[in-house]
Each structure stands twice: as C-alpha cells, then as structure tokens.
C-alpha positions as CSV (number, residue, x, y, z in Angstrom):
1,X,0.0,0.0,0.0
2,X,1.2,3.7,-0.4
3,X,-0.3,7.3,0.4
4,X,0.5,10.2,-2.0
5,X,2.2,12.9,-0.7
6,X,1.4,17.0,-1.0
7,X,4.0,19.3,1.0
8,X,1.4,22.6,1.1
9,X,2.4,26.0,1.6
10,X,0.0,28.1,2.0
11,X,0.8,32.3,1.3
12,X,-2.1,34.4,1.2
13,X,-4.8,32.5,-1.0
14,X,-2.4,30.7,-2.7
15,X,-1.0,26.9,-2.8
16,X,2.2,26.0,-3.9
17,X,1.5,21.9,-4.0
18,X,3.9,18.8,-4.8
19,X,3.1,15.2,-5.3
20,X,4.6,12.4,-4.1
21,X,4.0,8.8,-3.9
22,X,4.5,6.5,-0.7
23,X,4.4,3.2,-0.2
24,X,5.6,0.9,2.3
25,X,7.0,-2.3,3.6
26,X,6.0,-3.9,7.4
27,X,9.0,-6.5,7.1
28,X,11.7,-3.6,7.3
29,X,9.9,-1.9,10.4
30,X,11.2,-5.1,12.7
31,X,14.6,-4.5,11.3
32,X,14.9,-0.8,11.3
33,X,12.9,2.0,12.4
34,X,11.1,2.3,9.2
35,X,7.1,1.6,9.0
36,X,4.3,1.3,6.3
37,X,3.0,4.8,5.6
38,X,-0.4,3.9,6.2
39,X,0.6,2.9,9.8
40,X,1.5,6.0,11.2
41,X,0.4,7.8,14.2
42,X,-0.9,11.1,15.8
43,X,2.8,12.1,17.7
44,X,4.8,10.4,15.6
45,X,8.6,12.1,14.2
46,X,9.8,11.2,11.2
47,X,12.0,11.8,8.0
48,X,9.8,13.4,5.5
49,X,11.1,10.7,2.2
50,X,12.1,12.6,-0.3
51,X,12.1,11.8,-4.4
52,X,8.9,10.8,-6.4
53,X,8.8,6.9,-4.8
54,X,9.6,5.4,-1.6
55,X,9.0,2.3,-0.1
56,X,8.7,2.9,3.7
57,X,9.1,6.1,6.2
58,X,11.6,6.1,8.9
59,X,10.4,6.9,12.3
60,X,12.6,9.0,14.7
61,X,12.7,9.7,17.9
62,X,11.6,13.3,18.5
63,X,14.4,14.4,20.4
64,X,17.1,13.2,17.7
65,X,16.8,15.0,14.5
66,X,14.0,14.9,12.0
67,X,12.2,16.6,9.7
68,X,8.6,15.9,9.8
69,X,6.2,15.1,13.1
70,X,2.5,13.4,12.2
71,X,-0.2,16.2,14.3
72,X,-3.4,15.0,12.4
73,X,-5.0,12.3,11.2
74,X,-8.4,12.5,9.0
75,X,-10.6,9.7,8.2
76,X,-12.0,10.1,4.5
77,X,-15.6,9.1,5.0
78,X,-16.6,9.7,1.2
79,X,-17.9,6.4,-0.6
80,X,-15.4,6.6,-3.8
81,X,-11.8,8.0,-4.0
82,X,-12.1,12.2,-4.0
83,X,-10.9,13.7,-7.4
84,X,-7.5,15.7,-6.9
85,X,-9.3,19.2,-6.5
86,X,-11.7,17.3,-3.6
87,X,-8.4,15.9,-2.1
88,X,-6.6,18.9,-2.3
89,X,-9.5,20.9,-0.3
90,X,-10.2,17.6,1.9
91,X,-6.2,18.0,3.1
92,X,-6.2,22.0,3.4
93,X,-9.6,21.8,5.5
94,X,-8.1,19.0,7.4
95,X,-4.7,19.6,8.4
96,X,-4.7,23.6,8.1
97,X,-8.0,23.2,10.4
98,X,-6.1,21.0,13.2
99,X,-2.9,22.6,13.0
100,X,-3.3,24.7,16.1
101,X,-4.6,22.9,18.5
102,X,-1.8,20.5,18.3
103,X,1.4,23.2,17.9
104,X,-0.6,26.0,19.8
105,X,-0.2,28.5,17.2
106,X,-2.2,29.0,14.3
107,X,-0.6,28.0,10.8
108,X,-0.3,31.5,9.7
109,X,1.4,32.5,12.3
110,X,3.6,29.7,12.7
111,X,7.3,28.9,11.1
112,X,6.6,25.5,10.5
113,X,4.6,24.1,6.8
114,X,2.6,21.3,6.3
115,X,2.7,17.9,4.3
116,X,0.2,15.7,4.1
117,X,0.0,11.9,2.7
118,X,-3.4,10.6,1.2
119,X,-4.6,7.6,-0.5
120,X,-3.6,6.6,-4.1
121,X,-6.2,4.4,-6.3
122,X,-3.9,1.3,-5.2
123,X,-4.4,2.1,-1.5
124,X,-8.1,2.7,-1.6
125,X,-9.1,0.1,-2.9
126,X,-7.4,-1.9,0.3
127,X,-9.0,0.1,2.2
128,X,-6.6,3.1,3.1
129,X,-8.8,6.2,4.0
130,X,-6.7,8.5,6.3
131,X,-5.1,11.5,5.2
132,X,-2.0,11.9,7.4
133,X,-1.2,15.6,8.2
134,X,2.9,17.0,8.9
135,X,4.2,19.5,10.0
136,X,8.0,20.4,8.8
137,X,10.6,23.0,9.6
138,X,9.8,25.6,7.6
139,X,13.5,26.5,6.6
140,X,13.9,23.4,5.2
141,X,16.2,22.4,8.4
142,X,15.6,20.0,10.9
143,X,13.6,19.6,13.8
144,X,14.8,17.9,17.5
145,X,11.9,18.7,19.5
146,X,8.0,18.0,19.3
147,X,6.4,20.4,17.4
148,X,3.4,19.2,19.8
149,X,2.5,22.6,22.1
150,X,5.6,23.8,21.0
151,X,3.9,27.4,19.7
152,X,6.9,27.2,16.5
C-alpha cells in the first residue's frame, strides 16, 4: 500500500503543492525504524522521504533529528476515491483546520509548513482512508523537539 504525498504551503490565497508517492513495507519496520506509511500515528517524528517513490518512512525519535512530526490524522468518510481538486481541499480543511490545537499556534502565524499523505487508487481500494497531516521546519532544516505545544 502507499499514500501520496502533498507538502502545502500556503501564502495568502495561494498553494504551492507537490506530489509524491509512498508506499511501504512492514518487514523492514522489525529491522529498522522504518514503518508502512499507512501505519503512522498522531505524535509520531519522522524523515519526511524525499524523491517521487519510496517504499517505507523512517520513524525518529523526536528528540534526535527529523524533519517531519504526524499532528493529524483524517478519516475520508466519502464512498469513492475524491478527485484531486476534492483531495486537495479535503487536506487543506483538514490539516490547516487541526494545525493549532496540536502546535498551539495557528498556521499563519507559525514557522513551520505542512505535508500531508493521502490515498492513491492502489491504496483505496485496500481500504486506506486516512489522510495523514505533517508539519516540517519551515527552513527546510531540521527539527529535534515535538512540534506538539511547541507554539513554532
């Protein structure tokens, strides 16, 4: 299974938006710190992958360097896959929505920008509804705290 992912940064009214694809592999997670991207949690730090593919994200401990943290998780309740213009809005309204109450600071006044993963065809039809919401450094550096109440 794999998510797509949109890094979203949002300026005024407008939305500069990249896609990438995810997928993952559970057997690598017992060997490494690596797990399937439709596995992750609320609280969780990781490596934001980068390129157009990966396989698997590594999970890190969010005190060590990292550059991503999972805040917000949305369940897609619609009955078929949303088009990309629905999935785009679905991601905005859900991780722009959320982003406060977990970093205590609202996203336009924060320095941190937002990624979110979301399902591909492959991925839906096993059943993968979640888009997973991220926040990032947003000087493209790294982060070695929670962003969680953190008021970046």
């Amino acid at each position: 299974m794999s998510h797509a992912m949109r890094p979203a940064l949002v300026l005024g009214a407008s939305a500069a938006i990249l896609s990438l694809g995810l997928s993952g592999c559970s057997v690598l997670s017992a060997i490494t710190n690596r797990t399937h991207s439709t596995n992750l949690k609320v609280g969780q730090c990781i490596q934001v992958p980068d390129g157009s593919t990966v396989y698997d994200v590594e999970l890190r401990d969010c005190s060590k360097e990292h550059t991503g943290e999972v805040y917000y998780i949305e369940k897609i309740t619609d009955a078929t896959l949303p088009d990309e213009d629905e999935m785009d809005q679905m991601m905005e309204d859900a991780c722009f929505d959320n982003f406060k109450s977990y970093v205590g600071k609202s996203y336009s006044d924060s320095s941190l920008e937002v990624t979110a993963m979301y399902p591909t065809e492959q991925t839906w039809a096993k059943g993968d509804r979640d888009i997973v919401c991220v926040a990032l450094p947003g000087d493209s550096t790294t982060l070695s705290r929670s962003v969680k109440d953190s008021n970046m």
